[in-house]
Every structure is written in C-alpha cells, then in structure tokens.
C-alpha positions as CSV (number, residue, x, y, z in Angstrom):
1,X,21.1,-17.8,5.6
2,X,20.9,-17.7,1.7
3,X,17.8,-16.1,0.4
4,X,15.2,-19.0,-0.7
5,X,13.7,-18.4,-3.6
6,X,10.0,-18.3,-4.8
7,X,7.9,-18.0,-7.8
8,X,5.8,-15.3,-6.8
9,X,8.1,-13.1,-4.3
10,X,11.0,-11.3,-4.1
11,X,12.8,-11.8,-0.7
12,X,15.9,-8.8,-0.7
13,X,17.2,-8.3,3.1
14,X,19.8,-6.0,3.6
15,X,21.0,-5.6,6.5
16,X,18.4,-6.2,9.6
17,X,15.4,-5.0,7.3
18,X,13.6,-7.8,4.8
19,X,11.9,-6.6,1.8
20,X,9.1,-9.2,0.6
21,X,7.7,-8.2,-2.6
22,X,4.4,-9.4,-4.4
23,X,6.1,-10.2,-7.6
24,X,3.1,-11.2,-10.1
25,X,3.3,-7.3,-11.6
26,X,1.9,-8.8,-15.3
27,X,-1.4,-9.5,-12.6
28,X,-1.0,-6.5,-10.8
29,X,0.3,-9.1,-8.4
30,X,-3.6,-10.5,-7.9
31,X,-3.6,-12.7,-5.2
32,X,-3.2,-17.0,-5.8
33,X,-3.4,-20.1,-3.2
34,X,0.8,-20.3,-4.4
35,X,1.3,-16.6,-3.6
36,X,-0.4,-17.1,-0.1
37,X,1.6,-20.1,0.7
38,X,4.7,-18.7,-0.5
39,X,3.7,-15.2,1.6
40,X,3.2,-17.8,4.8
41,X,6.8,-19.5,4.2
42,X,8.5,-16.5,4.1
43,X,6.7,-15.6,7.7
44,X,8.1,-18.8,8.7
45,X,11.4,-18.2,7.3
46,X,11.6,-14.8,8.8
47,X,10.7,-15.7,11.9
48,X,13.5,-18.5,12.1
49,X,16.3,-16.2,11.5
50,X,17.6,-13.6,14.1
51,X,19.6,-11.6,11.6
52,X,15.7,-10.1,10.1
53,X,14.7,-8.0,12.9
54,X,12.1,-6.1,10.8
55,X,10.1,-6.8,7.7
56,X,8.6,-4.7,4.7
57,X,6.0,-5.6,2.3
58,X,5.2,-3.5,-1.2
59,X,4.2,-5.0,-4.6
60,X,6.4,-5.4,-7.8
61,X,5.3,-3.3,-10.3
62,X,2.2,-0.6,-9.9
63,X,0.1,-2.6,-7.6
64,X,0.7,-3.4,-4.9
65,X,-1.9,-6.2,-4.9
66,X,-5.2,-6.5,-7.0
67,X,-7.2,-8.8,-4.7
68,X,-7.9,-12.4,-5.4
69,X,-7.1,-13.4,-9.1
70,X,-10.5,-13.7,-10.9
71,X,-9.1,-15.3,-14.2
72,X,-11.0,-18.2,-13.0
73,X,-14.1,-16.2,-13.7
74,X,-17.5,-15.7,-12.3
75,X,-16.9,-19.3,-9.9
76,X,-13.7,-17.6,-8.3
77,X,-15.2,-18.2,-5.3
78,X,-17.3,-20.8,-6.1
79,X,-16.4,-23.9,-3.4
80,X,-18.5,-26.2,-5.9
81,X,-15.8,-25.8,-8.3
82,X,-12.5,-24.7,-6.9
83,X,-10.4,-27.1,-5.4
84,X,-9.8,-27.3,-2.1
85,X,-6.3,-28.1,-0.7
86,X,-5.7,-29.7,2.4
87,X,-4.4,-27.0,4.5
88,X,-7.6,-25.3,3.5
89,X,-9.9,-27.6,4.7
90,X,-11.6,-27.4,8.6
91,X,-15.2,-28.6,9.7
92,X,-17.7,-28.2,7.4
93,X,-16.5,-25.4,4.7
94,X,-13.0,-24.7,2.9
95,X,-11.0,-22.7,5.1
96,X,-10.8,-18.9,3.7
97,X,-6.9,-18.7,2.3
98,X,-6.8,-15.0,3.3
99,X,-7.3,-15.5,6.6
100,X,-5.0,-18.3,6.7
101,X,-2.2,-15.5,5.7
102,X,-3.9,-13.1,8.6
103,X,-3.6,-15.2,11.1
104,X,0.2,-16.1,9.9
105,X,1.2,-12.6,10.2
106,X,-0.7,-11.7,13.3
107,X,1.3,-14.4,14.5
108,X,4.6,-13.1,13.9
109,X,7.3,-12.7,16.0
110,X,8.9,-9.1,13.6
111,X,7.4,-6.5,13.4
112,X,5.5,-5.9,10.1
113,X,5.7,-2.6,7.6
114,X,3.6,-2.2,4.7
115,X,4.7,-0.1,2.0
116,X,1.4,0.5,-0.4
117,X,2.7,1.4,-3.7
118,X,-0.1,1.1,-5.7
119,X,-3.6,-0.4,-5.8
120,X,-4.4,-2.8,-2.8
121,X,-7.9,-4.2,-3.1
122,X,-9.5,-7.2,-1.3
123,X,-7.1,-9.4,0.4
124,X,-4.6,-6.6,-0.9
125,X,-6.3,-4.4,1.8
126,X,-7.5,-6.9,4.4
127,X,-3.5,-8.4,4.3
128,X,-2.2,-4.9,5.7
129,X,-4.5,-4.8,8.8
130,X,-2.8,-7.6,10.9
131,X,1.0,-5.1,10.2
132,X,1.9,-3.1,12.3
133,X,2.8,0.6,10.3
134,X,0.9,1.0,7.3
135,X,2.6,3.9,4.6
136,X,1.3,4.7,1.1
137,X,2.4,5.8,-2.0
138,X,0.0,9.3,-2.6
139,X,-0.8,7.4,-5.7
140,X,-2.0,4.0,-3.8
141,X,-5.7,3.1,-4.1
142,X,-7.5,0.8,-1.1
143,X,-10.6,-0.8,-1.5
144,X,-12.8,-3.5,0.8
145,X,-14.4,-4.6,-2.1
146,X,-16.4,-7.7,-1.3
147,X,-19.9,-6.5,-1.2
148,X,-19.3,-5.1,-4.6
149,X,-18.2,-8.8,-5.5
150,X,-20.9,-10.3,-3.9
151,X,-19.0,-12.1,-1.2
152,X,-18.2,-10.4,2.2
153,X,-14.9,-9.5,4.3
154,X,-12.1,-12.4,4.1
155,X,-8.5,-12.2,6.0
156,X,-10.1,-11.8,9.5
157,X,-11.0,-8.0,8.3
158,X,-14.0,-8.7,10.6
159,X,-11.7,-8.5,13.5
160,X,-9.0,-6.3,12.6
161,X,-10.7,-3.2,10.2
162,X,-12.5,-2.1,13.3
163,X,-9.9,-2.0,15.7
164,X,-7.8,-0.6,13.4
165,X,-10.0,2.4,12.3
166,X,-13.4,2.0,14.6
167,X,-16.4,0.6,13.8
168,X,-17.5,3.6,12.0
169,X,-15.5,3.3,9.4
170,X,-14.9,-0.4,8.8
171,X,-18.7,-0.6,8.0
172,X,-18.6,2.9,5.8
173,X,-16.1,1.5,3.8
174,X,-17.4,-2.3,3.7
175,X,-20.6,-1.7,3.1
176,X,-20.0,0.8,0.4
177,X,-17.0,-1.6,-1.1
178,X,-15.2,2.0,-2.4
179,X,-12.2,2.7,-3.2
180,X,-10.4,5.1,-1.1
181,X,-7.6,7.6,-2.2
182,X,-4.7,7.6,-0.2
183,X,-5.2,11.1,2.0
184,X,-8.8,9.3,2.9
185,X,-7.4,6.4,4.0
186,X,-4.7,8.3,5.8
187,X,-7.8,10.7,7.8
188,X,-9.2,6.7,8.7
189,X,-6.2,6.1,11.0
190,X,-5.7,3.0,8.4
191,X,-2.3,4.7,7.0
192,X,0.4,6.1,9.0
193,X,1.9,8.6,6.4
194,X,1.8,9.3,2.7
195,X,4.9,9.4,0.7
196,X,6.2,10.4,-3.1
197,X,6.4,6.7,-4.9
198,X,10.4,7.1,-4.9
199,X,10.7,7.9,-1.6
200,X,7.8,5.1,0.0
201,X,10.6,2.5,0.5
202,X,13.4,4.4,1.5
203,X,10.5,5.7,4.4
204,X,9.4,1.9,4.8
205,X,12.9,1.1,5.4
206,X,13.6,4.1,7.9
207,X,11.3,3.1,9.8
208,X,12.0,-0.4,10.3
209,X,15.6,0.7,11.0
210,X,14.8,2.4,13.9
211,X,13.2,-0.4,15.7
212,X,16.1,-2.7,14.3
213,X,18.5,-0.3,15.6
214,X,17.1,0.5,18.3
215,X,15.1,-2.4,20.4
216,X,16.2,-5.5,21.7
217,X,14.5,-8.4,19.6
218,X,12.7,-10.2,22.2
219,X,11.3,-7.3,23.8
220,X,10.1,-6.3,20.2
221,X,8.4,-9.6,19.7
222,X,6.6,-9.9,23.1
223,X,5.6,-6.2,22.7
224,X,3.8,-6.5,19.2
225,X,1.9,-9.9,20.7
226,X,1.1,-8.4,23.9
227,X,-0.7,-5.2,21.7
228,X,-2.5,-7.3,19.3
229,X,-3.5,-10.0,21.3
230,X,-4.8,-7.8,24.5
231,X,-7.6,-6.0,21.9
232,X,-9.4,-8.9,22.5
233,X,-9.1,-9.7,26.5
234,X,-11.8,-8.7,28.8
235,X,-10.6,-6.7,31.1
236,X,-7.1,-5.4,31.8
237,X,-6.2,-7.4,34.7
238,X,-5.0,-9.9,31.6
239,X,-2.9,-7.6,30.5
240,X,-1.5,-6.8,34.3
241,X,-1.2,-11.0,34.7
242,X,1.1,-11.2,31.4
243,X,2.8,-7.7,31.9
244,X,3.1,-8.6,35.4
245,X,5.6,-11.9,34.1
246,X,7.6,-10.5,31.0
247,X,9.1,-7.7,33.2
248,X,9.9,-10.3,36.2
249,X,11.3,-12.3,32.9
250,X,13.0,-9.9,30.9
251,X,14.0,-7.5,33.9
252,X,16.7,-10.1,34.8
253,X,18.4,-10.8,31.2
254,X,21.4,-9.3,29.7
255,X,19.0,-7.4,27.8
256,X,17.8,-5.6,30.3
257,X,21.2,-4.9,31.8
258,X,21.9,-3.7,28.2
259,X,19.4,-1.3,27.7
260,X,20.1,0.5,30.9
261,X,23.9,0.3,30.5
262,X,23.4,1.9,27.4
263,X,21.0,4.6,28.1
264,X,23.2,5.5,30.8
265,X,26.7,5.7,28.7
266,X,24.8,7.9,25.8
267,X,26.0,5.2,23.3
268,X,23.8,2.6,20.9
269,X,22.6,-0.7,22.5
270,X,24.2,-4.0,21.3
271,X,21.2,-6.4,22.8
272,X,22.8,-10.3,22.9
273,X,18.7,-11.8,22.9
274,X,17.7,-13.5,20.2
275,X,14.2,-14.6,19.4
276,X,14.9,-17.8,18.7
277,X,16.1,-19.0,21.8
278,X,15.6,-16.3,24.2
279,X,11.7,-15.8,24.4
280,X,10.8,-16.1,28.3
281,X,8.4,-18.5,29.6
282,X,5.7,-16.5,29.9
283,X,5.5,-16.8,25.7
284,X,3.1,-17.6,24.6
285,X,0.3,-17.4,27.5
286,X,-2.8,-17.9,25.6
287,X,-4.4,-21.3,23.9
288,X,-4.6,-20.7,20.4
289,X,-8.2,-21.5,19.2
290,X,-9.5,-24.5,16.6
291,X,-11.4,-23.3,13.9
C-alpha cells in the first residue's frame, strides 16, 4: 500500500507497526474538524490493510496535542456560530467531533498505543482513553480541562475515564480540570509506564512489536472488542455467549493449529489469518446504537 498522505499527520509504518503523528507542531498540534477527519481516515485506512498489525500515536513537535484549537476565540464552541458539517449533524444538536474520533478508535480492529510526548489537554487527553497502552514522556502534561473552559467532558470521556481509572478519579480530575504530571497520572492507572523523551517511541514501538510478533491478527482484533465492549454488558453470561462462539470459531482455523504447532516446536508463529477476510461469524455480535 503506498502511504496516503495528509495535511495534518504523518503516517510512517515500518514494518507491522504504524506511526500516526499529530503534525500541526506550530499549534502544538491543537485539535481541528480536518485533523479529526484525517485521524478517522487513517483508522479506516489502517484497518483495511493486513500488513499494520499495530498502531502508535504521539504528536510532532513538543505536544503531543493542545486540545481543541481556540483561534476562533471565545465562540469556539459556540454552535450559534460554528459551522456544522454534515457528518456532524444528528437529532437535535451538532454531533461532538471528539467523540466522533472516540467512537472511530474504539472501533478498531489494531490495537492502539499512545505515546504522550508532551502536553495532551482536552480532546488530547480524552483521545487516549478509547487506546489500549497509554506511555508518557516524564515530561508530558494531561489535563481534562473542560470545566475550566466552561464546557464539560467531550470524546465519550464520560464513559471511558471511569473505567479506565475508577470513578474516583475521573471526577477528581474533571471536576478540578488540572493538569496532571506524568508520575500522577501514572499512580491513576491512566499511564502504563513513564519513559525519557528519546526513548518513548522506541518503548511505544517495543511494545507494539510484541503483539505484532507475537499474536495472530484476528485473535488480536476479537480480543480488544471483546475487552472494551464487555465493560458495558450486564452480566457475564454475555461475555460466556460471545466467548462461547469465537473459540468454537477460531478453535478450528489454521490459526489455531498454528499457535499450538508453534508452541509445541519452541519456534515463532507465522499465523496465515488476516483481518480482513478472516474475522469469524460471530463478529461483530452487538447492534451498534443511533445517536
């Protein structure tokens, strides 16, 4: 595939690993309606190819991303005056363009690494909850800032900030609107590790090479939809019913065969499944909602 290009990103894959990068740095790569539809195509474009079988995110620059980009001033997020695009539309209100991106990368079928580099503010922090790892530059700043804008959560951080690091918190830190230092946010649960800034991509990368490397794509895929989507069911038989079907499904693929050929042999798996054609028919067992 050749690598699209974009106005706002950089896309670099080498080998299995993609590397999106917020490229705005002269905006501390603030957050635009362009950026977010460009951050949703490359989810699409990702998705669609079997040779990316993890992604990482960081920010251009020493952001990694500012929030929302005020330069339109005190009416930023003013519906009255800001123009509202048709993908953004639904019922009676503008549909929040944050959680449009949420919902695109809760959605995805690879798994999801943030690499923080810097300050991530507003949708720069609410975009990281629906990924997967979550590492930071010691240096990196994260704040839920919208009370101190005068606005409240956006990107589905109503869902996702308390499940990622309990009720407790979410509300300490969104009803304070603070900004958190790294080893704060690491003692939350909302980081995985902290890192020297030169070595915060070589670790973002690491890591997504040793699910690459290691785990057959489809199970990878059903895995990370199975996680996020069962925090919301209502009682685990729903997560026995769907369990129940993707090992009667997966148990009789090559894959399968695979993994236990390889673990037997002490060598490397070479899993044949590919995301894009091989997802069993139990994917995807839930209705997704209207808005």
């Amino acid at each position: 595939m050749t690598a699209p290009v974009f106005d706002t990103l950089q896309w670099a894959r080498e080998g299995p690993v993609l590397t999106i990068t917020l490229n705005r740095p002269q905006a501390l790569n603030a957050m635009t309606a362009p950026m977010r539809r460009e951050l949703c195509r490359a989810l699409d474009l990702a998705d669609a190819d079997d040779a990316v079988r993890a992604i990482v995110f960081t920010g251009a620059g020493r952001a990694y991303c500012a929030g929302a980009d005020l330069s339109a001033g005190a009416t930023t997020f003013d519906p009255a005056t800001q123009a509202l695009h048709a993908d953004e539309t639904g019922g009676d209100c503008g549909r929040d363009g944050g959680g449009l991106l949420a919902l695109r990368l809760f959605a995805s079928t690879k798994p999801l690494i943030a690499a923080v580099n810097g300050a991530a503010v507003g949708v720069g922090a609410s975009m990281l909850l629906p990924m997967d790892i979550r590492i930071a530059s010691r240096e990196a700043r994260i704040g839920f800032v919208f009370t101190r804008r005068g606005i409240v959560p956006d990107a589905c951080a109503s869902w996702f900030l308390p499940r990622v690091v309990g009720i407790g918190r979410a509300l300490e830190w969104s009803l304070s609107g603070r900004l958190l230092a790294a080893d704060e946010a690491l003692a939350g649960g909302l980081l995985r590790e902290l890192c020297a800034p030169d070595e915060l991509l070589p670790r973002a990368r690491a890591l997504a090479l040793e699910i690459a490397d290691n785990a057959a794509p489809v199970s990878v895929a059903l895995t990370r939809q199975m996680m996020w989507r069962m925090l919301g069911a209502a009682h685990p038989m729903e997560a026995h019913r769907v369990e129940s079907r993707a090992i009667a499904q997966r148990g009789a693929t090559a894959d399968a065969r695979e993994g236990v050929a390889a673990f037997l042999e002490k060598r490397a798996p070479h899993f044949p499944g590919r995301v894009g054609a091989d997802l069993p028919p139990v994917y995807p067992w839930w209705q997704e909602p209207d808005f």
